[in-house]
N, C-alpha and C positions, 0 to 999 in steps of 0.2 A: 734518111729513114733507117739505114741497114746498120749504119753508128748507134743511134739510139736503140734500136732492137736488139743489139747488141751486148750495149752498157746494162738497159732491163735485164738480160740474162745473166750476166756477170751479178747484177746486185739480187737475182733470185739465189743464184748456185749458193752462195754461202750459206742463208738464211736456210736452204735445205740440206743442207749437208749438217750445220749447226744442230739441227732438228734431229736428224740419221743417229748424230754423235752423241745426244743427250738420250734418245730414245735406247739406244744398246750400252747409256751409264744406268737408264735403268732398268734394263732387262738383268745385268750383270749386280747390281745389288738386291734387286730379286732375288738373283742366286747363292748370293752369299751369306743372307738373313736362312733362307731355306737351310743350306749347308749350319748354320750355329743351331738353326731349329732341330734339324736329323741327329746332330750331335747331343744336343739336349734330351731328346726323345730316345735313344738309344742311351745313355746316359740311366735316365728312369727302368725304363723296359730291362736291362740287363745287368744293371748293378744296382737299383731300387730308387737311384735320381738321391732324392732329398735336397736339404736346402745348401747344404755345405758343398754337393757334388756340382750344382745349380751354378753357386755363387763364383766355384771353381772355374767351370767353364765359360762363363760370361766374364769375369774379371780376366780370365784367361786369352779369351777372343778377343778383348779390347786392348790390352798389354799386346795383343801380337799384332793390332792395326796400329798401334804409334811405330812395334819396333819394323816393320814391311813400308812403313813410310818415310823412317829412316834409312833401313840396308839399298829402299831403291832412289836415292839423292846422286849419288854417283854416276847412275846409270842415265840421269834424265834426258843426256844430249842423244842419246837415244831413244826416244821414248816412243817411236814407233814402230819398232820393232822389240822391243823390251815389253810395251804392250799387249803385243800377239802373245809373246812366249809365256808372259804371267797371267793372261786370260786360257789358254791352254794349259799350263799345269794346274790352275785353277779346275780347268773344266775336268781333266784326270782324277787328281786328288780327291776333290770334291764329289766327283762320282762315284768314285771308289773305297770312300771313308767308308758308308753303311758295311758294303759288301765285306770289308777286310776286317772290322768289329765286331760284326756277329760270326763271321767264322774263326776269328782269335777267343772270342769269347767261346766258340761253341770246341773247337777241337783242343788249344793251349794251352785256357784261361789257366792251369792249375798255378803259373807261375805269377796269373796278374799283368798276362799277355792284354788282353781287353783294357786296362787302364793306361799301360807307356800306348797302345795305338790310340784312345781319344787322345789323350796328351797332346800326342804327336799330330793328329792329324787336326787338333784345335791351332795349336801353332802353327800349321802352315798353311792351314787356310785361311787364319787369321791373319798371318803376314800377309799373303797374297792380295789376299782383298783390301788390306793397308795400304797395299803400291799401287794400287788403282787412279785412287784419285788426284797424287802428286802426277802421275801420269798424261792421266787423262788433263788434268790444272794445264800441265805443259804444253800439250797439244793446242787446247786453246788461244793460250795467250800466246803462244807462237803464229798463232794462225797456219799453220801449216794445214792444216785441214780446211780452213773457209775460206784459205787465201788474203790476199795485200790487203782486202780492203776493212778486212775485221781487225788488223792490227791496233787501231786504235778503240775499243772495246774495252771498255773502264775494265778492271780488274775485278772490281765488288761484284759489277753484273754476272764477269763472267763465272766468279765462285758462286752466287745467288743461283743462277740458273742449275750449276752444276750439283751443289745440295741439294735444290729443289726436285732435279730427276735422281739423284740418289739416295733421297728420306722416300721417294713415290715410290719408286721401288720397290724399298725395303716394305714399304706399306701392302703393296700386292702382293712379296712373296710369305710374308708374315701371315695374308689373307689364304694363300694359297693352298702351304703343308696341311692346314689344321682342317679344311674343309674340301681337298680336293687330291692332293699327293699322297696324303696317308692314308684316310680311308681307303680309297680305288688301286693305289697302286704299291701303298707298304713303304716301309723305310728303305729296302735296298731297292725299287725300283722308282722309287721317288729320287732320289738322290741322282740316281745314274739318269733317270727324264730331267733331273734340273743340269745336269754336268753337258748335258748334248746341247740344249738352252745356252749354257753357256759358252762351250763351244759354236754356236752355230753365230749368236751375234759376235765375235767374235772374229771368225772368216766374213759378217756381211760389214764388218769396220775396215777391214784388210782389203776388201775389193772394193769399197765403193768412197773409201773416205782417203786409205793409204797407200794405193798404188802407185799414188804421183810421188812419193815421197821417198820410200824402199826401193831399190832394185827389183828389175827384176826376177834375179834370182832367189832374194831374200824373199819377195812374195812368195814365189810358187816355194820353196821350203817350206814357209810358214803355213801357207796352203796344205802342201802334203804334210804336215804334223798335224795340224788342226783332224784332216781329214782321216791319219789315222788314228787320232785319240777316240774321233768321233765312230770309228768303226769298234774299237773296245768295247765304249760304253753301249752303244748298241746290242754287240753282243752278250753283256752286264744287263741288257735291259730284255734281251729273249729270254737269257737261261737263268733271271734270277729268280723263278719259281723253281728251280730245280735246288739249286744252291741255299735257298733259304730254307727249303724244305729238311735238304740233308742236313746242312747246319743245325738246324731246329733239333730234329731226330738222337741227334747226339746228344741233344741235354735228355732226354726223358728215356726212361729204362724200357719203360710198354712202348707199344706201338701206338701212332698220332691216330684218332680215328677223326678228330674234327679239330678245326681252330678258323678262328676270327682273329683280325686285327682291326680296336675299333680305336675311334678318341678318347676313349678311356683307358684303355685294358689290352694286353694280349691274353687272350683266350685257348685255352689247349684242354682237348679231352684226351685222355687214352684210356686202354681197355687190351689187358690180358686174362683172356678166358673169362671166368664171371667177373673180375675187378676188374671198375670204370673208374676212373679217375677226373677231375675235373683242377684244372691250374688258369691260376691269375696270373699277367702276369710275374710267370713262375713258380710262387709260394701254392703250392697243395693245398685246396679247399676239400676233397672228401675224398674217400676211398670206398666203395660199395660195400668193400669184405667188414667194415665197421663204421660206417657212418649212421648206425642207427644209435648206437651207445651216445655219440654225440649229440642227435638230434633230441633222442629222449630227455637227454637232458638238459637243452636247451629248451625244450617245448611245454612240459608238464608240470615242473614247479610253477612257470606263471599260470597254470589254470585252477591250482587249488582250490582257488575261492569263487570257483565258478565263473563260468566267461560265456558271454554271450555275442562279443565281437570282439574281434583280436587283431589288432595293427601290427606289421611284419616289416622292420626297415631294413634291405637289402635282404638275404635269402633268396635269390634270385634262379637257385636251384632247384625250387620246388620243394625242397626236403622238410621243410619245415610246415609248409602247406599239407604237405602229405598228413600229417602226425595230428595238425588242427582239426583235418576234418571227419580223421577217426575219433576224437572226441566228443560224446555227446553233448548237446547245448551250445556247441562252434554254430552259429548260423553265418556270420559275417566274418570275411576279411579280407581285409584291405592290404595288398602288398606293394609296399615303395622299394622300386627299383632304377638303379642310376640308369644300365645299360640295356637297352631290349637286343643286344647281340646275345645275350646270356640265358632272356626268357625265350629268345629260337632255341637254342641247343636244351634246353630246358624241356619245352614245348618237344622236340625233334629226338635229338642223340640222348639223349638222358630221361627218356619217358619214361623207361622201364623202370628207374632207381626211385622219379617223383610220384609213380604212378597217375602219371597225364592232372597232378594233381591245379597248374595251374590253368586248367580249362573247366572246371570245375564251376556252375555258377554261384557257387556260393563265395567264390574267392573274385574279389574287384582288385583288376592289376592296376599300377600308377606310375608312366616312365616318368621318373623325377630323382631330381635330387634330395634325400632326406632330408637336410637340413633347411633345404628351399620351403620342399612342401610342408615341414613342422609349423616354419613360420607362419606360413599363410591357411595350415586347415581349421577349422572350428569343429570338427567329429570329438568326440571323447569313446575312447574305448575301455574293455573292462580287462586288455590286458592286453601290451607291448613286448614286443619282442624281436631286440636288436640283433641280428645275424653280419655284422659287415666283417669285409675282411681285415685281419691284421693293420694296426695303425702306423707301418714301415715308409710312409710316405706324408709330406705336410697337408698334403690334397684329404687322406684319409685322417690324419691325426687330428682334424675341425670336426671329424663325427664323433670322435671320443673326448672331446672337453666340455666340461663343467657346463658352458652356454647349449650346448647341446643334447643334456640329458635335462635342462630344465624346459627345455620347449617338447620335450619327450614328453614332461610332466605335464603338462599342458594338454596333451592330447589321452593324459591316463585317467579312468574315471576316478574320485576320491577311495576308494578302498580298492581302485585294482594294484597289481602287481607287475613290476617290470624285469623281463632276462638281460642281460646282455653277455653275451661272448667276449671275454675277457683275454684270452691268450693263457699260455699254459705258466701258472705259479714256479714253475722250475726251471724251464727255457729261457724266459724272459718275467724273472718273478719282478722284479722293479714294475716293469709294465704294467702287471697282472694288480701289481696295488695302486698302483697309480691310478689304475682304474676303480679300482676301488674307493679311491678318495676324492675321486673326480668327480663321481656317483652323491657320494655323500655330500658332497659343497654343493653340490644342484638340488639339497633341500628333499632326499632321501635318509631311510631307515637301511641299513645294506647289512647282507646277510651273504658272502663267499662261498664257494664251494666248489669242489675240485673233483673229476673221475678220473679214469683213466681210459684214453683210448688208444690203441695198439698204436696206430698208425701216427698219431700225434703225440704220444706219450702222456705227463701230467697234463689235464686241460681244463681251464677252470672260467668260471661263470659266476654272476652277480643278479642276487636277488633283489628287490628293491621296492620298499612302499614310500609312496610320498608322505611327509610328515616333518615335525620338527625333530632335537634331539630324546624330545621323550618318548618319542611313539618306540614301541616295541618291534624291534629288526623283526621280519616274516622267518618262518619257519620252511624251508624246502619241504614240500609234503606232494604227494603223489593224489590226484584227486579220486577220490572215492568210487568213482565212475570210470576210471581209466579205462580203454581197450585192453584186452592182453599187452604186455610190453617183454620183448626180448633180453632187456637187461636194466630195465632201472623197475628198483620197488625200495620200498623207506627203508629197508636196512642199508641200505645202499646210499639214499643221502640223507640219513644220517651219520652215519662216516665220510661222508662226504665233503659233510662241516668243519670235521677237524683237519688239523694244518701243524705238520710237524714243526720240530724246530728249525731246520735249515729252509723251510720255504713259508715261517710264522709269517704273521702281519708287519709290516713296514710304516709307519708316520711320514708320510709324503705329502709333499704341495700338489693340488691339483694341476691338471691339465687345462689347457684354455685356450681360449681364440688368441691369444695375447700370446702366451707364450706356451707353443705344444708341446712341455716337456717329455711328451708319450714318445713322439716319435724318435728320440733321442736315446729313451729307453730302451725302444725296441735294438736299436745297432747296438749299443752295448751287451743286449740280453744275448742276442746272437754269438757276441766276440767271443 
């Protein structure tokens, strides 16, 4: 009897242990989906992402799991202790990427310090995470972890199994950033809670799977390294509201008074003395000391011809709300907004700039995606008006193509009138026509026009009636009815209209779902 009880334990031990060793492959590709995630997201947040910088670091992540599956061939007759040490500079590294990016980006960057660190830390985490799985392959088929009796364990089952916990993984930690690291705990404390993750299954591989195998001296080393990586990142994980905070501080001239970091956006307010500032992130959405010059002129040529409900996609400042409902005959409007992190600080820190305008009942708010809810509303209004920001991203460059100002059209009544905020004809003139003609291929009349605002310099907007090519472009005109206004009245756009020679009209191909040549324009318009 005590033979057979025996042998049953011997043919349990492996089977659990087997279990122990697939469960911390996919704790540990968890962590390395997260780790190319943070770098991705940092990547957008601090150099604007896009599709090129995108395709860089994935083509890049994946080039550095062939060559970390190559450099660790050599090493394999070791592979349990070679294990430890590249699960631990893994768990370093990778905790450590957010934190040393946004402070190179935030103190260095002037040299393009922020771009050799993704680089660099896409490269070695990417190797890292390459040498895993020839690792991990070896341990198995050696059986040195499930012992004699798994040696004969077909080889397909054992790579099956092994994919199987390292695509699951990948699958939780891919779940995880998006809906649980980066909301609640941001990118540098996101990163450093996945580096301790991955350090922690790491020491439970090392005691309960490789003791029999390393020395004891090698253990307890491995141990004490693990255990002070793990005290690092800990301390990365106390102090990284301080650290991201100061980092932060250094890009922006005013003082932080608010920010949000949501799945959209980073959000930043400041405020020196009466100027309140509001930043996307990064890019400058308004400045108090002149954000009326802009509004006005975003607000008032769509009401010319009278409006009695006015559709608002994005404006999630209030500013534009504001200016509707000093108009007489506004009874209705409807604002679509991506982010309700935006209509808090709206609603809250920025009340005094909207004057509390989106609590207002006349105005119905909509968290949505523009583009989502164009497709799906049936409302028709008597005048649209598109507030979003800067089209520097492919995420954003789908609300300036062609497809998107025709489902606009869709929701505009036949004789109303549509704004859109175009970018400034002189910063980014490509852009500003691009918009222009992107306007026009979605089965408008378009009618340009440019002011000046201090803080943004040239800044230019597109008027717009549905129609074929005979209908007569609308005239920018101030409605007869207006409020007092600070600084726009017709002499004003009617100079408005005109467009010197160095920033005249341009003959461009639209913008599209297919191909968003906007955003493309925007990096250039910058350079």
């Amino acid at each position: 009897m005590t033979t057979a009880l025996e042998a049953t334990r011997a043919r349990a031990t492996p089977g659990r242990w087997r279990a122990l060793l697939l469960a911390a492959v996919a704790a540990c590709a968890a962590c390395g989906i997260i780790y190319e995630l943070a770098l991705l997201t940092l990547s957008a947040s601090l150099n604007g992402g896009g599709i090129v910088a995108t395709s860089l670091i994935v083509a890049g992540y994946i080039a550095a799991l062939g060559a970390g599956a190559l450099a660790v061939k050599p090493l394999l007759a070791h592979a349990a202790i070679v294990f430890i040490a590249v699960e631990a500079l893994l768990g370093i590294v990778g905790g450590l990427s957010a934190a040393a990016l946004y402070a190179v980006f935030a103190f260095v960057d002037e040299a393009g310090g922020s771009t050799w660190v993704l680089a660099a830390s896409t490269a070695l985490i990417g190797g890292l995470v390459g040498a895993e799985v020839p690792l991990l392959m070896t341990l198995l088929q050696r059986g040195q972890t499930v012992g004699p009796a798994d040696l004969s364990v077909d080889t397909g089952r054992t790579l099956a199994n092994l994919n199987a916990a390292d695509y699951l993984g990948a699958l939780i930690g891919g779940l995880v950033w998006p809906f649980a690291l980066l909301p609640h705990l941001g990118m540098i404390r996101g990163a450093a809670a996945t580096g301790i993750v991955n350090l922690v299954a790491a020491a439970v591989v090392s005691i309960f799977l490789l003791r029999h195998i390393v020395s004891v001296r090698q253990l307890v080393t491995a141990l004490c390294a693990l255990a002070a990586a793990l005290v690092l990142l800990a301390t990365l994980l106390a102090d990284a509201r301080g650290i991201e905070t100061t980092s932060r501080q250094r890009l922006y001239a005013d003082p932080i008074i608010a920010y949000r970091r949501t799945a959209y956006q980073e959000i930043v307010v400041t405020r020196r003395g009466n100027d309140t500032r509001l930043y996307l992130d990064g890019g400058l959405q308004f400045s108090t000391r002149d954000e009326y010059r802009y509004t006005e002129s975003l607000v008032y040529p769509a009401l010319s011809a009278g409006a009695y409900s006015v559709l608002v996609l994005g404006g999630g400042d209030g500013l534009a709300a504001r200016e509707l409902l000093r108009q007489p005959g506004v009874q209705r409007i409807v604002q679509v907004e991506l982010d309700s992190a935006v209509v808090e600080l709206a609603r809250t820190t920025l009340r005094q700039a909207n004057g509390g305008s989106l609590d207002n009942p006349r105005v119905h708010l909509v968290i949505a995606d523009a583009l989502t809810w164009l497709r799906a509303t049936q409302d028709r209004f008597d005048a649209v008006i598109v507030d979003l920001p800067d089209p520097d991203t492919p995420v954003l460059g789908r609300l300036y193509s062609a497809e998107f100002y025709a489902l606009a059209g869709h929701a505009l009544a036949p004789d109303g009138l549509m704004v859109v905020q175009s970018g400034s004809p002189f910063s980014t003139a490509t852009a500003f026509w691009r918009t222009v003609s992107s306007i026009r291929a979605a089965g408008y009349a378009v009618t340009p026009y440019h002011v000046h605002v201090p803080t943004f310099g040239d800044w230019g907007f597109v008027l717009a009636r549905r129609g074929d090519a005979g209908v007569q472009p609308p005239t920018p005109t101030v409605p007869a009815d207006a409020p007092p206004l600070r600084f726009l009245n017709q002499r004003v756009l009617d100079a408005a209209t005109v467009f010197s020679g160095d920033i005249g009209p341009r003959p461009l191909e639209p913008s599209t779902l297919d191909n968003p040549r906007i955003v493309e324009d925007m990096r250039h318009g910058y350079d």
